[in-house]
Z-matrix of the N, CA and C atoms (Angstrom, degrees):
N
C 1 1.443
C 2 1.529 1 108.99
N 3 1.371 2 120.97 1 124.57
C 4 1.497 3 129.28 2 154.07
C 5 1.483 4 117.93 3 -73.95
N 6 1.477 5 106.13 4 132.95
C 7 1.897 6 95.10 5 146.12
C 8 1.610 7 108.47 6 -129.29
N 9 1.306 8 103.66 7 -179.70
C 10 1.351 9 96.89 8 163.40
C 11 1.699 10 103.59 9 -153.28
N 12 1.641 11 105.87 10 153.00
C 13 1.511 12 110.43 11 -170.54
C 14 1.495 13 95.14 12 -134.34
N 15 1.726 14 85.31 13 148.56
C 16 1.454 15 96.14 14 167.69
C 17 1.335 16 120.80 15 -97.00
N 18 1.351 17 116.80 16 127.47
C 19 1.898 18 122.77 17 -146.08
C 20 1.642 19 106.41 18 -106.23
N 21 0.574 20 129.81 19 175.71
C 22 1.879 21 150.21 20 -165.65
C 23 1.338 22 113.62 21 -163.35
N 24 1.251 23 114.66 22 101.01
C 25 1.628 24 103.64 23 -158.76
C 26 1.783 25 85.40 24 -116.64
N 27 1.463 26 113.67 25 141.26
C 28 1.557 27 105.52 26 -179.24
C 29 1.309 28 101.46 27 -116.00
N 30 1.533 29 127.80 28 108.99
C 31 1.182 30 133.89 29 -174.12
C 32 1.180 31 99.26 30 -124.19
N 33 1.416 32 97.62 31 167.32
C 34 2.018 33 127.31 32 -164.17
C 35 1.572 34 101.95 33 -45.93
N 36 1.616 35 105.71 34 -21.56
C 37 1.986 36 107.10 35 -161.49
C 38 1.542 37 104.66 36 -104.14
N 39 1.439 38 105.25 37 11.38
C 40 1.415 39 112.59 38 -158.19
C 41 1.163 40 128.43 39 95.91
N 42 1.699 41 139.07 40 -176.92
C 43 1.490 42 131.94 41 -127.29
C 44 2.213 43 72.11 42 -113.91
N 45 1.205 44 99.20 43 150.81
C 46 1.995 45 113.23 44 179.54
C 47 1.599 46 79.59 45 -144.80
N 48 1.504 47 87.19 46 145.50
C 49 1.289 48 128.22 47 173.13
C 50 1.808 49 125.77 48 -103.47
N 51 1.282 50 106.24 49 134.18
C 52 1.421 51 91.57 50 -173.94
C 53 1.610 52 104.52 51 -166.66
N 54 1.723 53 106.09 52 180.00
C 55 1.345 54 119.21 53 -174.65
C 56 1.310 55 84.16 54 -99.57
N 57 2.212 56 117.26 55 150.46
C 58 1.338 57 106.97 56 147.48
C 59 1.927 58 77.49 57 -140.36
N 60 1.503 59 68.22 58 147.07
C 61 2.143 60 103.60 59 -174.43
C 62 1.213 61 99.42 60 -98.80
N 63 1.264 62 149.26 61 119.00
C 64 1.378 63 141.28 62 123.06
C 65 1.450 64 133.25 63 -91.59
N 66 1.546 65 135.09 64 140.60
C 67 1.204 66 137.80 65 -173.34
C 68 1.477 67 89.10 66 -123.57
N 69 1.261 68 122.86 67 144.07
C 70 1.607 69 151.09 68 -168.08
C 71 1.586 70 91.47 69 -113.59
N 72 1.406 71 130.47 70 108.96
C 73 1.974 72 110.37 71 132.39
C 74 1.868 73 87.71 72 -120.48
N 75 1.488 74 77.23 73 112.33
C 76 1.626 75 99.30 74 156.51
C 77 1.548 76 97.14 75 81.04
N 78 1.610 77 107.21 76 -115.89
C 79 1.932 78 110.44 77 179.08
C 80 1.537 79 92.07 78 -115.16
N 81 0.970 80 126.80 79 3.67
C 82 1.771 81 124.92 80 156.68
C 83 1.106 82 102.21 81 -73.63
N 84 1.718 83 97.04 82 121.67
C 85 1.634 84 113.41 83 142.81
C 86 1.053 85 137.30 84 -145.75
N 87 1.553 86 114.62 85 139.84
C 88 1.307 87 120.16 86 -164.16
C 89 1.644 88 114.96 87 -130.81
N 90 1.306 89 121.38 88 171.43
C 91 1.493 90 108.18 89 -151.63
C 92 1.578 91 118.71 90 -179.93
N 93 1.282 92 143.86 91 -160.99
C 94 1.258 93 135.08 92 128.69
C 95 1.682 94 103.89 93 -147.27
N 96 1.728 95 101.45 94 176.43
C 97 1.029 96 104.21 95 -161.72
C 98 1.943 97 95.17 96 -143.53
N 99 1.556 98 87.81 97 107.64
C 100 1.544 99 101.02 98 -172.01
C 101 1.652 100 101.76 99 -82.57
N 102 1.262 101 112.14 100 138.87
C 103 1.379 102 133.18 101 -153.16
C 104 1.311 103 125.74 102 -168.01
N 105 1.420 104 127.46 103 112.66
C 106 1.268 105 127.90 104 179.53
C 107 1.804 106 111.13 105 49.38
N 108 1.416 107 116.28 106 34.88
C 109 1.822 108 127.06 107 177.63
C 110 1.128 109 101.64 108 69.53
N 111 1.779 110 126.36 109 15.56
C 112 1.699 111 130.06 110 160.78
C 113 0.950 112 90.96 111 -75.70
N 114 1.578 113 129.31 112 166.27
C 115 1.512 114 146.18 113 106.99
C 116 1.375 115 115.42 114 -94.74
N 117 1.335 116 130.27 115 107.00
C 118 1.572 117 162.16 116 -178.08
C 119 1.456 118 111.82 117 -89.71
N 120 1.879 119 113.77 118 95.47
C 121 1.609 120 101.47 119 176.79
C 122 1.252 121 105.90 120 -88.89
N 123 1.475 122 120.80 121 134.26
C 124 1.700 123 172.24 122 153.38
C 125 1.096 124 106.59 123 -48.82
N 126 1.399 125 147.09 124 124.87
C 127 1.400 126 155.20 125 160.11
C 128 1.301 127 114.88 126 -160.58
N 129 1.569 128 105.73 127 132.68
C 130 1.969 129 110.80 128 -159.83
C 131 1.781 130 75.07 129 -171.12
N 132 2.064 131 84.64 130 -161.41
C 133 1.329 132 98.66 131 -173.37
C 134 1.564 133 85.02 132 -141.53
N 135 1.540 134 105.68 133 169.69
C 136 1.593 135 118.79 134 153.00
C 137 1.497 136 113.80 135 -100.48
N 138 1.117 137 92.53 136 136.78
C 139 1.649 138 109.79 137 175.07
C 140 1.619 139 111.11 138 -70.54
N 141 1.486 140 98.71 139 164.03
C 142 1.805 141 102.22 140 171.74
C 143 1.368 142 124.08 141 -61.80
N 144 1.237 143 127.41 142 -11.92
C 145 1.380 144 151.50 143 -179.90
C 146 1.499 145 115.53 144 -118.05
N 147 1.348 146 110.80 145 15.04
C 148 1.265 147 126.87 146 179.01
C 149 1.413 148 134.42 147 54.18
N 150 1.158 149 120.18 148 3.78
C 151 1.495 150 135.59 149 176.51
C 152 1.743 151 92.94 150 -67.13
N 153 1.545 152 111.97 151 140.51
C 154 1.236 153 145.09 152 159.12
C 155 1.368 154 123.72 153 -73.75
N 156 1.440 155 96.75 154 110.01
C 157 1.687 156 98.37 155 170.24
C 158 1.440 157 129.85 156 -110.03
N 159 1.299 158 129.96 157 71.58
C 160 1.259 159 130.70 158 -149.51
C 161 1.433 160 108.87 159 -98.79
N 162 1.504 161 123.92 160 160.92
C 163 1.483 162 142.73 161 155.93
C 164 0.923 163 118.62 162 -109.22
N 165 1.328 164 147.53 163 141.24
C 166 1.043 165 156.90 164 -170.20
C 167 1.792 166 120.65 165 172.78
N 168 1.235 167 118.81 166 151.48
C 169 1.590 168 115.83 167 170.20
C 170 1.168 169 109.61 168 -87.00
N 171 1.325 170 107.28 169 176.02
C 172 1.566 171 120.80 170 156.60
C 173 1.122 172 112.73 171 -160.55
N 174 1.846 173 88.39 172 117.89
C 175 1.929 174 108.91 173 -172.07
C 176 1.282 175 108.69 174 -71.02
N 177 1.174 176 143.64 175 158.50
C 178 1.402 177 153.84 176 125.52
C 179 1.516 178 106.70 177 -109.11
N 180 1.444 179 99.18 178 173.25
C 181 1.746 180 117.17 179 178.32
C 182 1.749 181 103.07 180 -46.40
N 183 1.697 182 112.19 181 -68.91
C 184 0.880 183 141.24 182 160.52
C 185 1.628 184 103.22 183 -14.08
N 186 1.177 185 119.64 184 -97.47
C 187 1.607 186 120.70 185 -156.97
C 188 1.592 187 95.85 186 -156.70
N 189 1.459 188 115.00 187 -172.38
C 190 1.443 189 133.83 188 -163.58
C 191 1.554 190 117.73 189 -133.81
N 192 1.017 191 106.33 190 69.40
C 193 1.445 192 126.64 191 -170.68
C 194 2.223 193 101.97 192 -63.05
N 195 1.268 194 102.69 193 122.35
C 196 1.512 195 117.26 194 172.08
C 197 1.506 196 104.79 195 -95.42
N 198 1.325 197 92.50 196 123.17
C 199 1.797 198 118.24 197 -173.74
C 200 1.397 199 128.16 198 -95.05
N 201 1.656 200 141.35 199 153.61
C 202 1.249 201 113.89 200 127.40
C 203 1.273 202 103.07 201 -141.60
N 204 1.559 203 94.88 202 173.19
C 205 1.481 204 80.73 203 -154.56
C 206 1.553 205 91.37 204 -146.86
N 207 1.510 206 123.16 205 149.00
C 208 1.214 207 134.82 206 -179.48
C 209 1.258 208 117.29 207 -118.68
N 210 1.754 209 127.18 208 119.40
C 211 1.058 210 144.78 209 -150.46
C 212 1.783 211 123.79 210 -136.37
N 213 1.711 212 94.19 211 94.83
C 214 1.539 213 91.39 212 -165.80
C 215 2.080 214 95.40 213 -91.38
N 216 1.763 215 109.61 214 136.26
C 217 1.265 216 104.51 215 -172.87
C 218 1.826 217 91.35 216 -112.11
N 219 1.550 218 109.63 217 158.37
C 220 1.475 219 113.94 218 -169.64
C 221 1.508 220 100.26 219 -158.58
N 222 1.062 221 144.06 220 117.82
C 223 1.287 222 143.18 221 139.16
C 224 1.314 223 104.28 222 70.17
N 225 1.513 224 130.28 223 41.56
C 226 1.521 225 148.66 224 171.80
C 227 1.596 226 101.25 225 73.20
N 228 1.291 227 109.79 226 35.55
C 229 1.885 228 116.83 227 162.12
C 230 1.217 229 90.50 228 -124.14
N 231 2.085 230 85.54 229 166.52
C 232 1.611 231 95.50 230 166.24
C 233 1.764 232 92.10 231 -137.16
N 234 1.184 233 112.91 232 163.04
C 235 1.369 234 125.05 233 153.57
C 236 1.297 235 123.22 234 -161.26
N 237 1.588 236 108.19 235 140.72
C 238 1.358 237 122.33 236 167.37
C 239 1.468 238 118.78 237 153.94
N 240 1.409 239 121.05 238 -163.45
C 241 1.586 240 120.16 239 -143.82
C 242 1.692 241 105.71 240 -104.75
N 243 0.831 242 130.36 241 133.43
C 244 1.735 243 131.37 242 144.77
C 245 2.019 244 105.76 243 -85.00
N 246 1.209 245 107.24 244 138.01
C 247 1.394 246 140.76 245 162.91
C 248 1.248 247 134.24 246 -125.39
N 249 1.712 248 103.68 247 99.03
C 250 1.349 249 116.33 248 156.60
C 251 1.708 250 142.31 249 -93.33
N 252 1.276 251 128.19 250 172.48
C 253 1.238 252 105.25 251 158.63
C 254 1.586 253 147.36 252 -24.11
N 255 1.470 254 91.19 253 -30.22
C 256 1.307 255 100.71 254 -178.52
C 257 1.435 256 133.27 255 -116.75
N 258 1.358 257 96.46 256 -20.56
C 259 1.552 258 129.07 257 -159.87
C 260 1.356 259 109.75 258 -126.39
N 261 1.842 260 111.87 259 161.01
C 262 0.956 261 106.73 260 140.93
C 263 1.476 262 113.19 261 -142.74
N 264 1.318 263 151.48 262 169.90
C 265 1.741 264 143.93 263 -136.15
C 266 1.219 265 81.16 264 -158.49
N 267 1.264 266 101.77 265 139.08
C 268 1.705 267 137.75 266 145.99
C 269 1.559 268 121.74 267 -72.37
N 270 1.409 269 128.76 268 105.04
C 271 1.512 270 117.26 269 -172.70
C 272 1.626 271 99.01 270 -106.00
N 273 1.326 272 115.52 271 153.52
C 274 1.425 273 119.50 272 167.61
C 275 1.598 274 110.90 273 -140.55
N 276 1.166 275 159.94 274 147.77
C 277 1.219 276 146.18 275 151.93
C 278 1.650 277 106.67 276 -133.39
N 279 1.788 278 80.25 277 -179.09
C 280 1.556 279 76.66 278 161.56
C 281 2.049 280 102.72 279 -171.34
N 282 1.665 281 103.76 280 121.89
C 283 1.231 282 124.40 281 -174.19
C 284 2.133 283 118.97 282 -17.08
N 285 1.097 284 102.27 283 107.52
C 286 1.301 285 115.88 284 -169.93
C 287 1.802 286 105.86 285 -67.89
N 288 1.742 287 84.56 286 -71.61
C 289 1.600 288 81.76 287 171.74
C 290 1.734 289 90.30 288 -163.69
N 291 1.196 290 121.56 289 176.90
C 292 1.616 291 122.43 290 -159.58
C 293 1.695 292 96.72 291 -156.39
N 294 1.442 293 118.35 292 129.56
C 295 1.173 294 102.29 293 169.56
C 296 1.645 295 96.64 294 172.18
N 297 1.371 296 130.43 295 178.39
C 298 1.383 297 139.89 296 157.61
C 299 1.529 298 101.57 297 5.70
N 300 1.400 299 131.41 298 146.67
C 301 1.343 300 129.60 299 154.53
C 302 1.381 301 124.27 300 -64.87
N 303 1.329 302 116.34 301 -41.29
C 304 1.851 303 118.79 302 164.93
C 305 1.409 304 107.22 303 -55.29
N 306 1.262 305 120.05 304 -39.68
C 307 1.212 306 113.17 305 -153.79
C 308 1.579 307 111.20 306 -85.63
N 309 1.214 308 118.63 307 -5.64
C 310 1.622 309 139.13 308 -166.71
C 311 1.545 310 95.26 309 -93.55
N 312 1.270 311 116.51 310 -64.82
C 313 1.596 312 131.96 311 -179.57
C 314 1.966 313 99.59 312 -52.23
N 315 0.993 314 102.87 313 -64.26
C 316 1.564 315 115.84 314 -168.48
C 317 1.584 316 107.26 315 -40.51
N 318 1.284 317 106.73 316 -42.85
C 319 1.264 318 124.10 317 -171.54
C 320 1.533 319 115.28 318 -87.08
N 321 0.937 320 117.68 319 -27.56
C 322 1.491 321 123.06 320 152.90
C 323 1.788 322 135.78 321 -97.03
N 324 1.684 323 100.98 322 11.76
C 325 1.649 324 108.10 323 150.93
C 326 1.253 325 91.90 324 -101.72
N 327 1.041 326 148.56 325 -64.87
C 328 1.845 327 124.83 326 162.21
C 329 1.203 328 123.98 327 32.02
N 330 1.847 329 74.22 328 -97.51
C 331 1.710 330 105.27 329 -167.46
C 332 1.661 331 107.92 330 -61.56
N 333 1.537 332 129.59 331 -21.60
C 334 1.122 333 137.01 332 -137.69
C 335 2.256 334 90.88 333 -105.04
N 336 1.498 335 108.77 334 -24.31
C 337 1.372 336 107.04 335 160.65
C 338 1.351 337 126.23 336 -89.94
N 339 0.975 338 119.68 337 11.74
C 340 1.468 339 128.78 338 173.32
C 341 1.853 340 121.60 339 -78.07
């Protein structure tokens, strides 16, 4: 299963906007997380209680900051923190669309020629 959310990430430079993709097999998940004209691949697990534990970077112009980040999902939201060396981020989203893995991708080379 794919979903994808539309993210609110609150960082040191102010609040960035973005896509984050996840694909589920099993408590593997892997993904990316489009950001500031990055695409950032995502790989963690879900917990038994379903909270998200992911790794991932996040490029800017600037430099390439290594993340992790903790992700509680609820009723097609998400919230919670990424932690880096330096930082720490406020995440918020909220469920784009969820469904088949082709059908997640398919639908966003689509949307992506428009």
């Amino acid at each position: 299963m794919t979903e994808q959310y539309q993210v609110r990430i609150q960082s040191q430079m102010g609040p960035r906007e973005g896509v984050l993709t996840l694909s589920y097999q099993g408590s593997y998940v892997t993904g990316s997380l489009d950001l500031v004209g990055y695409v950032n691949t995502v790989q963690g697990v879900q917990a038994a209680d379903g909270t998200l534990h992911l790794f991932h970077p996040i490029q800017t112009v600037v430099s390439t900051i290594p993340c992790e980040t903790v992700l509680r999902l609820q009723a097609g939201s998400l919230r919670g923190t990424s932690t880096s060396r330096s930082a720490r981020m406020r995440w918020e989203g909220t469920l784009l669309r969820q469904g088949p893995q082709e059908t997640c991708r398919q639908q966003t080379r689509e949307e992506s020629k428009l």
